[in-house]
C-alpha positions in Angstrom: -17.8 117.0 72.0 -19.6 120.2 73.4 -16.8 122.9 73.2 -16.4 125.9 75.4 -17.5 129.3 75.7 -13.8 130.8 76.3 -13.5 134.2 78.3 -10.6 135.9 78.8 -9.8 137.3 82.1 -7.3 139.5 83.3 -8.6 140.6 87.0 -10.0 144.4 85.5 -14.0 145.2 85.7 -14.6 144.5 82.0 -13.4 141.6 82.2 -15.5 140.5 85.3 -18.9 141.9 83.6 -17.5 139.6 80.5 -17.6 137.0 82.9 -21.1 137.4 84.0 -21.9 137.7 79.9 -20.1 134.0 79.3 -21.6 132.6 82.0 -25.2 133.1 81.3 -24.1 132.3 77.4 -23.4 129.0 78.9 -26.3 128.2 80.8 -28.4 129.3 78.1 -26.6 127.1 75.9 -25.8 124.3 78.3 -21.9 124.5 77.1 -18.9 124.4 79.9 -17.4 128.0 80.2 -13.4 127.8 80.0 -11.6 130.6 82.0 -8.3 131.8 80.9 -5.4 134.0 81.9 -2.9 134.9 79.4 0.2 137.0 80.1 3.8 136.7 79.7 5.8 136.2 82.9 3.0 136.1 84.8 1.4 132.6 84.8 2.5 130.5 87.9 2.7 127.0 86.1 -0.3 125.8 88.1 -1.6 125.2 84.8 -5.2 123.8 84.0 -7.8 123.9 87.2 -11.0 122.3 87.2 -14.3 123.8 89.1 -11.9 126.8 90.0 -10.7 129.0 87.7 -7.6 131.2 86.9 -8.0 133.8 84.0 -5.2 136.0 82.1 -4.3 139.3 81.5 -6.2 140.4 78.4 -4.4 143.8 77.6 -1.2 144.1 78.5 0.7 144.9 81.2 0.2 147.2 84.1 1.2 150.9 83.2 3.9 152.8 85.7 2.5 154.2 88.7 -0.7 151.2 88.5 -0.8 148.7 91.4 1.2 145.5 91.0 -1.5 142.7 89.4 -2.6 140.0 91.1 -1.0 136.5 91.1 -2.6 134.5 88.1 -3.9 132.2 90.8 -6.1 134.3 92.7 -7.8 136.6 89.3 -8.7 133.2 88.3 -9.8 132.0 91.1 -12.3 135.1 91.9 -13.7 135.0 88.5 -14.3 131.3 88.8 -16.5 131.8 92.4 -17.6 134.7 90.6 -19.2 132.2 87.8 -20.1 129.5 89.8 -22.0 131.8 91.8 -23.9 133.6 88.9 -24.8 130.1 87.9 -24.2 126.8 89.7 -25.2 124.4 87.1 -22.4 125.6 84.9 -19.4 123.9 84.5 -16.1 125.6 85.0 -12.6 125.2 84.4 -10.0 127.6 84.1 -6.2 127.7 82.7 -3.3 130.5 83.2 -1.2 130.4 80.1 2.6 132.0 80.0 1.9 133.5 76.6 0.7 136.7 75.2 -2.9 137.4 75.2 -3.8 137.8 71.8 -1.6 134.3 71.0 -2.8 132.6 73.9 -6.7 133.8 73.3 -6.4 133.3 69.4 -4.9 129.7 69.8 -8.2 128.9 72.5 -10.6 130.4 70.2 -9.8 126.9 67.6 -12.0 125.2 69.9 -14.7 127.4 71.6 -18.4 128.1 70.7 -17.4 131.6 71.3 -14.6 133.4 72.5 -15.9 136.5 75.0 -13.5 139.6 75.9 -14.1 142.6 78.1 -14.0 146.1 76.1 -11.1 146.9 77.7 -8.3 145.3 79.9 -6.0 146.1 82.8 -3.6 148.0 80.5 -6.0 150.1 78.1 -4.9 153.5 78.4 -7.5 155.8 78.9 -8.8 157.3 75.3 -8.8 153.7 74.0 -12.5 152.7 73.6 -11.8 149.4 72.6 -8.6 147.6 74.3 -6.1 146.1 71.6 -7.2 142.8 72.5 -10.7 142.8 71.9 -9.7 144.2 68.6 -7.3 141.6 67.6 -9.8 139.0 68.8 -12.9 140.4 66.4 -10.8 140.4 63.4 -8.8 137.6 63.4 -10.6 134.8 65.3 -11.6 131.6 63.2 -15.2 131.7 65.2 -17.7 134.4 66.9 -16.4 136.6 68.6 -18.6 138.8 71.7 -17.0 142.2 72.8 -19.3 142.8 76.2 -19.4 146.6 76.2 -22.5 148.7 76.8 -24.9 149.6 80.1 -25.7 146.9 82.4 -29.0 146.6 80.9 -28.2 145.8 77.7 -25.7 143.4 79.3 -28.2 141.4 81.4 -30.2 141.1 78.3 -33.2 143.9 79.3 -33.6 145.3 76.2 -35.8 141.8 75.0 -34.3 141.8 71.5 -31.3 141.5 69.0 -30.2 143.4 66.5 -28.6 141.6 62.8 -27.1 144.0 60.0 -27.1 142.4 57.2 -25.4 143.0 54.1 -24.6 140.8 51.1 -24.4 137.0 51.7 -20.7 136.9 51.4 -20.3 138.4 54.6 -23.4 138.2 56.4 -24.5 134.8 55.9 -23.4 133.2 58.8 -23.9 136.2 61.0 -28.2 136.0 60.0 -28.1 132.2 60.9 -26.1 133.3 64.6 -28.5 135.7 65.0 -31.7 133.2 64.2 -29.9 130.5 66.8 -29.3 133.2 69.6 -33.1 135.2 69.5 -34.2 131.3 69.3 -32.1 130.7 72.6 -33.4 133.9 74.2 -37.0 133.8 73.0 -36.6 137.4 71.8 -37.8 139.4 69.0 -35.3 139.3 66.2 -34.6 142.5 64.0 -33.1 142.1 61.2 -31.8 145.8 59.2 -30.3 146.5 56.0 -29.7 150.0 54.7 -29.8 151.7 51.3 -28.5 154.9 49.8 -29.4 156.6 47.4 -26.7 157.6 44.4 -25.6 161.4 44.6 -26.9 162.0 40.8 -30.5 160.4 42.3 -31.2 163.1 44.1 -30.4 165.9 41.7 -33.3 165.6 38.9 -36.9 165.9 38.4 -38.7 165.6 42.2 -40.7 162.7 40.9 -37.7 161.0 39.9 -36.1 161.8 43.3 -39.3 159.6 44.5 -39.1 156.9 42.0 -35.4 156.4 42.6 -35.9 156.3 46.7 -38.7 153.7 46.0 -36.5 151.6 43.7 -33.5 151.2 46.3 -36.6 150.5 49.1 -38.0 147.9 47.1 -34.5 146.0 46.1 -33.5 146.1 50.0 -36.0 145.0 50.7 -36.3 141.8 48.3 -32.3 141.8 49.1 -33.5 141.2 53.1 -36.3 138.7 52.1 -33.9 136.7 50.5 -30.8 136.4 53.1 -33.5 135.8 55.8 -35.6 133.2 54.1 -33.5 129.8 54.9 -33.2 130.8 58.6 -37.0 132.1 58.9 -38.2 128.5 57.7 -35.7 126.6 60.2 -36.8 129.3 62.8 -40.1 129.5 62.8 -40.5 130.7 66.2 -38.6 133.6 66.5 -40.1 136.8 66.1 -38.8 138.4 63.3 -39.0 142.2 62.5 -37.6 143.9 59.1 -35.9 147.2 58.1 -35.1 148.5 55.4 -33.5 151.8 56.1 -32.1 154.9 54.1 -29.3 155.9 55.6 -25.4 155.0 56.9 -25.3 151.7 58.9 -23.3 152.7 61.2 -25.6 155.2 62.2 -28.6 153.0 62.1 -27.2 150.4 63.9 -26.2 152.6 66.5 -29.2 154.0 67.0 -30.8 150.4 67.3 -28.7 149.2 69.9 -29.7 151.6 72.1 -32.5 149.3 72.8 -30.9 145.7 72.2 -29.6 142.9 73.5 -27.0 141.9 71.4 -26.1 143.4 67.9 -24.5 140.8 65.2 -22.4 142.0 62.4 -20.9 139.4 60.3 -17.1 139.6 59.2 -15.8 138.9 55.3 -12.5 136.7 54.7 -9.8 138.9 53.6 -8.2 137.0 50.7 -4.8 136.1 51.3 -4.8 137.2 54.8 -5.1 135.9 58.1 -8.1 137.9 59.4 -11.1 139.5 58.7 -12.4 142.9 57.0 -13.9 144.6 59.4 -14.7 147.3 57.5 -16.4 150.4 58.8 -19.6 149.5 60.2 -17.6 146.8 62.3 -15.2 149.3 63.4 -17.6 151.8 64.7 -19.8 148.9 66.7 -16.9 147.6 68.5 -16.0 151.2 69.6 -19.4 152.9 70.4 -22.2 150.5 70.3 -24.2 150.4 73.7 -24.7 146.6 74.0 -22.6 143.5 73.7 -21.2 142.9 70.1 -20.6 139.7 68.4 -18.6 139.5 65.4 -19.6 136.7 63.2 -16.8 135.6 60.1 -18.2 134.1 56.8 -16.2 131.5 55.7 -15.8 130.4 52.2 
């Protein structure tokens, strides 16, 4: 059974260009692309739609003063022409849900390839630079998650490559291997980072020994890289892979790389006993700032 690519809809512009993202996800794939509207009080008990699709609300409500949404009906049925357009050959359905979002998206997300959400919905005030939703969605979904932020460029996949952090194999694991499948997909370059810093007391002796220290944390992320990349580089053979080893923060490394990406993959720890992921930092920062798509990866186990 080939299971979805799910994209929340709720009718606003980030939610249309994640549209565009899922649906040349799918084609690339060759997966169906599931369209769904999710807002309390709002669906219109048309229920599921094949071919012709009718999304959901994917931040909330519509503030005071805003003009009144559209009917479930017809934001679904746009964004399903809309699809069908970008790409005839996909196949689209399309369900309004009388739920929440983040319930209704969450409980889709059990049975998607990947569940896609616009940086920010209908209701995102302003300052927000990540809607509630999207949040939600990259830390507590059971799969990948993609947040489609960023210019158009980066969203239409101009920049010709992806971008992996990778950290320690309990949280980056399955992110690498995501990463390997999707540059595959794309026949794009792969680059695959990992950062280093120094201790504060390195850099506080003998010059040489400043040197020697800086070397050492080179050369361990460097065999630390080697090693996380090696199963996927032998099953990927094809992909054009490009290491990092950086000194520096990630956040600002990765940052800086996306610029120039595709895609950037982060991968997502468990938290023990609790029902979501850690984030953490570096995660944080992508989701808000980063200037391409962002997909969320969790390790499990």
């Amino acid at each position: 059974m080939q299971l979805p690519i799910v994209v929340g809809v709720d009718g606003s512009p980030s939610a249309l260009t994640a549209v565009d993202w899922a649906v040349d996800e799918a084609g690339r794939r060759d997966l169906p692309l599931r369209l769904v509207y999710a807002s309390l009080g709002e669906a219109d008990g048309s229920g599921e739609l094949a071919g012709a699709a009718h999304p959901g609300e994917v931040d909330g409500a519509a503030h005071p003063g805003e003009p009144r949404p559209e009917p479930p009906q017809e934001i679904l049925s746009s964004a399903s022409r809309r699809a069908q357009r970008r790409d005839p050959k996909v196949q689209v359905s399309a369900v309004a849900l009388p739920d929440e979002a983040r319930a209704a998206l969450l409980r889709e997300a059990r049975n998607a390839t990947l569940l896609v959400v616009g940086q920010r919905g209908r209701g995102t005030v302003a300052e927000l630079l990540l809607g509630s939703v999207g949040l939600a969605m990259a830390a507590r979904a059971p799969g990948p998650v993609v947040v489609v932020r960023g210019e158009s460029a980066a969203r239409e996949g101009l920049g010709a490559r992806i971008v992996v952090g990778v950290g320690d194999a309990g949280s980056s694991a399955a992110a690498v291997r995501f990463a390997f499948e999707e540059a595959e997909l794309r026949q794009c370059p792969l680059v695959a980072v990992r950062t280093w810093r120094r201790p504060a007391h390195a850099s506080t002796g003998h010059p040489l020994l400043t040197v020697d220290s800086a070397h050492a944390h080179a050369e361990r992320a460097s065999a630390l890289l080697t090693d996380a990349l090696h199963e996927n580089t032998a099953a990927h053979p094809k992909v054009d892979v490009r290491r990092l080893t950086l000194e520096g923060s990630a956040r600002k490394v990765l940052l800086e790389l996306a610029l120039e990406a595709d895609l950037l993959v982060l991968g997502a720890r468990r938290r023990h006993g609790y029902f979501g992921l850690q984030l953490g930092h570096v995660g944080h920062t992508a989701l808000h700032h980063a200037a391409c798509p962002v997909v969320v990866v969790p390790q499990h186990g």
